[in-house]
N, C-alpha and C positions, 0 to 999 in steps of 0.2 A: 328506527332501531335496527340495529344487524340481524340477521337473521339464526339463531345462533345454532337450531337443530340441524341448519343447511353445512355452517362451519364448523360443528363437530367432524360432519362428514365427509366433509370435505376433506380436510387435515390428513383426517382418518387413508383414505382414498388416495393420496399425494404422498403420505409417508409410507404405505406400505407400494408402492411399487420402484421406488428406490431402494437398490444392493449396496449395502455398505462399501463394498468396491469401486460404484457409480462416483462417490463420496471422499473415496483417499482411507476409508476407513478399512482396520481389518475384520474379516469373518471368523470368529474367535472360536464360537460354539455354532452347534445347531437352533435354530430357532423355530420358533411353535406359530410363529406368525412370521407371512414373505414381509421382506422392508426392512427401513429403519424402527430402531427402537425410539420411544420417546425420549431416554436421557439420550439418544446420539443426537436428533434434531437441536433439541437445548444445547449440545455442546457445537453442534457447525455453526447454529443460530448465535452463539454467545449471550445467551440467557440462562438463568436458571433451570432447573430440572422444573419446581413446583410453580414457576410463571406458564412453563409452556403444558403443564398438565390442565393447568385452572384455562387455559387459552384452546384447549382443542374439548376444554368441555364448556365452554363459554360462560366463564366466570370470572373474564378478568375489565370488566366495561369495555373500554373503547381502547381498542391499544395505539402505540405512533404507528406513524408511515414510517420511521426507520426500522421499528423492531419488525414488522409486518415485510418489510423486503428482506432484511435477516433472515426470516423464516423461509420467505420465498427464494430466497439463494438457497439455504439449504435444503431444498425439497425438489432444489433445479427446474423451478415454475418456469414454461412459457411465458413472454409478455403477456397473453390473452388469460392465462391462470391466475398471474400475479394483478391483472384486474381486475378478477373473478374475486379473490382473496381480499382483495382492498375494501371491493362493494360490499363484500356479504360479514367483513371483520367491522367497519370504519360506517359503511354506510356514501360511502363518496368516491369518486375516482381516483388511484393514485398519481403521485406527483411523477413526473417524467424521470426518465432516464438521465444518469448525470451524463453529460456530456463536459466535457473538461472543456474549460475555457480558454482559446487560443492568447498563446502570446503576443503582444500588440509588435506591429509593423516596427517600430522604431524600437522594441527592444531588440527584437531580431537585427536588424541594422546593427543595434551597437554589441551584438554577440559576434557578428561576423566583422565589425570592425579591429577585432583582438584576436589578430589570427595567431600566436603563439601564447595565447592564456587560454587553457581550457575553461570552459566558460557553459553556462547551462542553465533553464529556465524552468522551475518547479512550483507545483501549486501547494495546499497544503495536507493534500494527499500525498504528498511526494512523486504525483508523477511527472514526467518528466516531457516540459509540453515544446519546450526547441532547446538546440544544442549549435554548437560551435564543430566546424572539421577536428579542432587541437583539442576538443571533450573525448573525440573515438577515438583520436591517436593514442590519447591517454588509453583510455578504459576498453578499446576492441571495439569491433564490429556492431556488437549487442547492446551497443548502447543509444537506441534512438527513440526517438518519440513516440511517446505512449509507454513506454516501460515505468515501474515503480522500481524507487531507488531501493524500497527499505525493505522487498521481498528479498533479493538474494542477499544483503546482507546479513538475512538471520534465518535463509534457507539455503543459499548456495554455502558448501564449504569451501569450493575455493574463495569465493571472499571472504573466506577468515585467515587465506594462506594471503590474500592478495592487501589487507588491510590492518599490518603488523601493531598497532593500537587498536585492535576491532573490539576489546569492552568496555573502552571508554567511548569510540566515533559511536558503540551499537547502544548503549548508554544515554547517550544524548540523543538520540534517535528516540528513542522510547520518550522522554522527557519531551521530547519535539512534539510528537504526536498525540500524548496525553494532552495538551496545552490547546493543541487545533482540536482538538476533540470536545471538548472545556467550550470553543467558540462556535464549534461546529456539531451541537449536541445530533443533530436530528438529520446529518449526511449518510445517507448510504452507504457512497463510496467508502468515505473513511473507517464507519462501523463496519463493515466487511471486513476491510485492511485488518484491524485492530484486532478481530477475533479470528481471520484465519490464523495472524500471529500469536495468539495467544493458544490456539488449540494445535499451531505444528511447530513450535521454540519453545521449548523450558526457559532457557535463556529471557525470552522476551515475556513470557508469562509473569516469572518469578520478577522482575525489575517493572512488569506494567504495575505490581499487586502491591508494591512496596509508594505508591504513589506518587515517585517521584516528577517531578514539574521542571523542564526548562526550556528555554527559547536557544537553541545552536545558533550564533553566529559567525564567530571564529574561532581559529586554532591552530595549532599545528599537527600533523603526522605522518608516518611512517608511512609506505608503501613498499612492498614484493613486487615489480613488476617484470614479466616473464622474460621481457628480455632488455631492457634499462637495469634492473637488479634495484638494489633499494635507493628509493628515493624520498628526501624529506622536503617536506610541503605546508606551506599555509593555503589556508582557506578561509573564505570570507562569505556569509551571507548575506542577501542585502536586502531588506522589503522593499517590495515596489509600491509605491504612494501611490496608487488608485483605486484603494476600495479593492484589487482582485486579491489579496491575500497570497501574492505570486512573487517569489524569491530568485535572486539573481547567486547564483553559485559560480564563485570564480576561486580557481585556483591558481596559483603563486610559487615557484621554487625556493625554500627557504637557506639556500647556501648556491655556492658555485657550481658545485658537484649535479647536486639536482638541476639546477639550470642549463647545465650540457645536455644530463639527459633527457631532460623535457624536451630542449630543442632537436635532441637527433630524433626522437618519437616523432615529432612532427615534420620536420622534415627528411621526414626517409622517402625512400622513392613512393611510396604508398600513399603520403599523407601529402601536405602543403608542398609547392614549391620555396626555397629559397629566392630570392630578390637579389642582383648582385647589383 
């Protein structure tokens, strides 16, 4: 059994030498004890206030390896902490670090086979695990492997200048991810995602709370882009049949217009060569 006099103090110990600033949080008032408060842990953790009370007095049995690395992001645990935490919460050692799963050889192949479709390979974290050259031409420099798609669309504001339907694409995002969350109750990665979104977007808070459920496949939409100007676009996603849960993102010019502009993006002197 856990050891639970050692995990009160632990908690104890770990929460208080964390600055709300360490955290992204503000320093409101003065405080009577150095650290976090317990309702701040609960809210980076994405748990309850009265889960994580009954948890640093150890009264709540044996909790998951997800919530217990939730806690441990928000307390900014060492790898050697967070197994500290595991043995003395769980009694066992915790499960490994996610490591994202590379995209297979031949998808890559046929990404780089469509040199004028941007084109992109996503787990169902959203991260983003290979890309095509006509994916940066589109979206800029910033868009390479290992980024997550769905942080700056509901942190950065210019992707809400750059993505002229952004409450509907941000919309089925939410829905996207509720669903992988659904399949993927006891991922890390993803419970991280989900509650830093949740404690830094109203936006994404208020649309997670309302329960909405869907699977994004296609559509159409608008785009701002800074220097093609607007461009309208389908987009398609595609599961990939092997068990990795790993989506093929291709996007499509929905008129003429957009088809120029895609093509001068990609072939400007920066991006692809033209073929004559």
């Amino acid at each position: 059994m856990p050891n639970r006099p050692e995990l009160s103090a632990f908690l104890r110990a770990m929460r208080a030498r964390v600055q709300p600033d360490d955290v992204g949080l503000p320093a409101m008032s003065r405080r009577r004890t150095p650290g976090l408060r317990r309702q701040e842990v609960a809210q980076l953790a994405a748990v309850s206030i009265d889960w994580y009370i009954r948890l640093e007095q150890g009264r709540v049995g044996v909790p998951g390896t997800a919530v217990l690395d939730a806690v441990a992001q928000a307390l900014k645990l060492t790898a050697a902490e967070r197994h500290h935490l595991h043995l003395i919460a769980r009694g066992e050692a915790p499960p490994p670090r996610h490591v994202p799963a590379p995209a297979s050889e031949s998808l890559q192949t046929l990404l780089h086979s469509m040199p004028t479709v941007p084109a992109w390979i996503l787990d169902f974290r959203f991260d983003v695990l290979a890309h095509n050259t006509a994916a940066v031409a589109l979206f800029g420099p910033g868009f390479t492997v290992g980024i997550n798609t769905a942080k700056p669309l509901f942190l950065d504001p210019a992707t809400r200048d750059f993505q002229l339907d952004w409450t509907r694409i941000a919309r089925e995002h939410v829905g996207n991810l509720r669903a992988n969350l659904t399949r993927h109750p006891d991922d890390p990665r993803l419970r991280s995602l989900v509650g830093e979104l949740r404690r830094k977007s109203r936006d994404f808070a208020t649309w997670w709370d309302d329960q909405t459920v869907q699977e994004r496949t296609n559509g159409t939409k608008r785009i701002l882009h800074p220097t093609a100007g607007v461009m309208t676009l389908r987009y398609d996603v595609l599961a990939v049949q092997d068990g990795s849960e790993q989506r093929l993102s291709v996007i499509t010019p929905a008129d003429t217009d957009a088809e120029n502009a895609l093509r001068a993006l990609i072939f400007q002197p920066h991006g692809l060569r033209a073929v004559n």
